[in-house]
C-alpha positions in Angstrom: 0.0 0.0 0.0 0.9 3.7 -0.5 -0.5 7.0 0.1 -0.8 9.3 2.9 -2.5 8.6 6.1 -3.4 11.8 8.1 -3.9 11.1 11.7 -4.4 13.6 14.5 -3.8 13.5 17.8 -1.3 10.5 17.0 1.3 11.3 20.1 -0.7 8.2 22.5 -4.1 6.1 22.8 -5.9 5.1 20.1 -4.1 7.5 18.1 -0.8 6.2 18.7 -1.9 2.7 17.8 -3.3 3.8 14.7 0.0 5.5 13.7 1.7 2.3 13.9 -0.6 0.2 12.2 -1.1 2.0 9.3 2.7 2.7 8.9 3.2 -0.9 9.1 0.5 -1.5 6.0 3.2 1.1 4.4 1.5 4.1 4.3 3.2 8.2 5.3 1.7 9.3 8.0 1.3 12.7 9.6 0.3 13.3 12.8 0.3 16.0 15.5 0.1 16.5 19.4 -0.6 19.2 21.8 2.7 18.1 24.0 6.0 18.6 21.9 7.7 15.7 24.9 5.0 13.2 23.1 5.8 13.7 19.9 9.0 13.7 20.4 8.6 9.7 22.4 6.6 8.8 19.5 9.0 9.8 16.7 11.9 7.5 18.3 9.7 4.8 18.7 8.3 5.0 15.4 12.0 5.0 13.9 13.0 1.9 15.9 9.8 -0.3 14.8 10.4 1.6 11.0 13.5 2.6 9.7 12.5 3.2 6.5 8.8 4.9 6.8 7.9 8.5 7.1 6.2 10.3 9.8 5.8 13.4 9.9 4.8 14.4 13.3 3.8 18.4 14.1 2.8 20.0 17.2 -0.4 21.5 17.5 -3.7 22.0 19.5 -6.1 21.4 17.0 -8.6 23.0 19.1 -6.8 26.6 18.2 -8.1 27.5 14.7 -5.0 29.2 14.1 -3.1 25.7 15.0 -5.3 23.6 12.6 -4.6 25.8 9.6 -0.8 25.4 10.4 -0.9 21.7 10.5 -3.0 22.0 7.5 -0.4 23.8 5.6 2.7 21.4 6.6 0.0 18.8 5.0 -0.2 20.9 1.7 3.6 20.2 1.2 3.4 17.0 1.6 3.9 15.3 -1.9 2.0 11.8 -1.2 -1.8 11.5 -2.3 -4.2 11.7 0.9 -5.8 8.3 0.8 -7.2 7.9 4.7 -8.3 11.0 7.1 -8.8 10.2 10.6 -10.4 12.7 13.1 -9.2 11.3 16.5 -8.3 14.2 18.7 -10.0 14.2 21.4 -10.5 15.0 25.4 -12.2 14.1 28.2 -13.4 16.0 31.0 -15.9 14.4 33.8 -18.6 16.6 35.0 -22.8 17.1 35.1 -24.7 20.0 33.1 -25.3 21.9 35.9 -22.9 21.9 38.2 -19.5 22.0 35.8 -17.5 24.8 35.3 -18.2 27.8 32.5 -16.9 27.2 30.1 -16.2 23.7 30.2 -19.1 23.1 27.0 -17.3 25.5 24.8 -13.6 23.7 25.4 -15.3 20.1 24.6 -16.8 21.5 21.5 -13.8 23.5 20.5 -11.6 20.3 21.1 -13.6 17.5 20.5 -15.8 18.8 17.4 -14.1 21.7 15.9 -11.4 19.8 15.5 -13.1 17.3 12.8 -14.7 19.9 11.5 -11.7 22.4 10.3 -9.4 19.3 9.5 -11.5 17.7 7.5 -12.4 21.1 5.5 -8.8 21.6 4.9 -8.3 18.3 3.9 -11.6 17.0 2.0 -10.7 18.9 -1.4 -7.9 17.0 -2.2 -10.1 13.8 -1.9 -12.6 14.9 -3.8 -10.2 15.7 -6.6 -9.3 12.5 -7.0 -12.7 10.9 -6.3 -10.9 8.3 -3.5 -10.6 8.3 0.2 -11.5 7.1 3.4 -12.6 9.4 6.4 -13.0 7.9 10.3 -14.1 9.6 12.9 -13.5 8.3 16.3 -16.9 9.0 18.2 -17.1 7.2 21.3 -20.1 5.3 23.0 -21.0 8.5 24.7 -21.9 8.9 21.5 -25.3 7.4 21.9 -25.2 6.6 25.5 -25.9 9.3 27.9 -23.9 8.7 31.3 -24.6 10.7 34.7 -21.0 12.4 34.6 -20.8 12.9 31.0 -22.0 16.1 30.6 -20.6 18.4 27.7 -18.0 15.5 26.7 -21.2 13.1 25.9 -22.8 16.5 24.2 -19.7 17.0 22.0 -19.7 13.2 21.2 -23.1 13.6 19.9 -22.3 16.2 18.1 -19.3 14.7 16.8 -21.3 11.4 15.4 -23.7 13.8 13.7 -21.1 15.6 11.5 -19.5 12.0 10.6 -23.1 10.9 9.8 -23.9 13.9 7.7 -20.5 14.0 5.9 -21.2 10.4 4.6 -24.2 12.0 3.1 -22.5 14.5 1.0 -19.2 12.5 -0.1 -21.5 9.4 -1.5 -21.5 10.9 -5.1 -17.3 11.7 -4.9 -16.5 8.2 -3.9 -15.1 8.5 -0.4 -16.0 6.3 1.9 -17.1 7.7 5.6 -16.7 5.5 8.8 -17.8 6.7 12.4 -16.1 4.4 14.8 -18.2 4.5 18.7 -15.0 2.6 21.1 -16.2 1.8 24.4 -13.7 1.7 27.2 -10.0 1.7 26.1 -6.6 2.0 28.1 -5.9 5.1 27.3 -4.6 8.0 29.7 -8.4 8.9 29.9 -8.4 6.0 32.2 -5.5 7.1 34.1 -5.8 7.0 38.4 -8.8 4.6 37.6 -8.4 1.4 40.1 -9.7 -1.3 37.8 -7.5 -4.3 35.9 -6.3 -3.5 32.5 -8.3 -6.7 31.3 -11.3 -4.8 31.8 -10.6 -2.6 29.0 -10.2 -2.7 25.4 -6.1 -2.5 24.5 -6.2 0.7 21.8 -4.6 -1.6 19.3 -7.9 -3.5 18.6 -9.7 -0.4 17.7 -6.7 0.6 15.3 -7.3 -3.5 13.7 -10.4 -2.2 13.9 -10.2 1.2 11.7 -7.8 -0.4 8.9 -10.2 -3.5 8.9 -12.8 -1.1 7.4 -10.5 0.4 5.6 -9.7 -2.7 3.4 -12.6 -3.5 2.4 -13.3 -3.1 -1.1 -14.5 0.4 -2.4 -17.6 -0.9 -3.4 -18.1 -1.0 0.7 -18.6 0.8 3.7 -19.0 0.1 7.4 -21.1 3.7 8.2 -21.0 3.1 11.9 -19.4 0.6 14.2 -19.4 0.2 17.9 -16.6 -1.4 20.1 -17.3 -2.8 23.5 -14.9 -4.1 26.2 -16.2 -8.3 26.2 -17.9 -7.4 29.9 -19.7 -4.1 29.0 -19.8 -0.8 29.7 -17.8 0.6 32.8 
């Protein structure tokens, strides 16, 4: 394979593990982080597992317009054609509609949906070009499962599923496939001070197997939404 995977918030998680396993199916990837000590662990591990393979890792907040359109522009120069887009950057932050801080609704939207929404913008054109392309967006559960606790994340993640659902609509007639993938539970750093066993999670690798699963399948096919439990449920 060949072609240029676009991956944000690739520095750990799910987005880490989806930097590897697409490098290892031989595609470029570009990524990007908020922390510059991140990037930096990911680069020398990605050099050490492939030599030859390109990364091409950039430091950025994507929920900072002014960020986005930088990461957007290193992207310009890159000479590969964009085959996959995947909108993972993300946060979490617990709290209930009525008691969490101002302000809080506006950072989950600006981070969590925003995000999608600019990248994808910037990047959409050039698939629609060449009439070929896959876009994921990595929802979450809270996607369609309202939690006491959830608050404005489980808003944005609502909000986040609608845009993927809606941008499958419009990119049917240019031949680019749309995927919104909803992972439960997974051992990220969400996760971290939480007293429970790692086996009770889902390992971030299986949603990346997951993601370029879909992605193999033949043009002629598309997985439009896909949800990912741990084997015992919900948390």
């Amino acid at each position: 394979m060949s072609g240029l995977a676009v991956i944000s918030g690739g520095s750990k998680g799910i987005g880490k593990a989806l930097v590897m396993r697409f490098a290892e199916a031989g595609f470029e990837v570009a990524t990007c982080g908020r922390s510059q000590g991140s990037l930096q662990e990911l680069e020398k591990e990605f050099s050490a597992r492939f030599p030859k393979a390109r990364l091409y890792a950039f430091q950025a907040d994507l929920s900072k317009k002014d960020q986005v359109h930088a990461w957007l522009l290193s992207i310009s120069q890159l000479e590969a054609p964009l085959e996959v887009l995947i909108n993972n950057s993300g946060r979490y932050i617990p709290g209930q509609v009525h008691q969490e801080p101002e302000g809080q609704l506006e950072e989950m939207i600006e981070t969590n949906v925003y995000s999608a929404y600019y990248v994808t913008r910037g990047l959409v054109p050039a698939m629609i070009k060449r009439q070929s392309g896959h876009i994921f967006t990595i929802c979450s559960t809270a996607s369609i499962m309202p939690y006491v606790n959830g608050g404005s994340y489980c808003i944005s993640k609502f909000a986040l599923l609608g845009f993927s659902q809606v941008l499958r609509e419009e990119l049917k007639p240019h031949k680019i496939r749309v995927t919104s993938i909803l992972p439960g539970a997974t051992l990220t750093s969400s996760w971290d001070g939480v007293e429970l066993p790692p086996e009770r999670f889902m390992p971030p690798e299986d949603v990346a197997e997951t993601v370029f699963s879909a992605y193999q399948l033949s043009k002629r096919s598309v997985i439009e939404t896909l949800v990912m439990r741990p084997q015992l449920g919900d948390l």
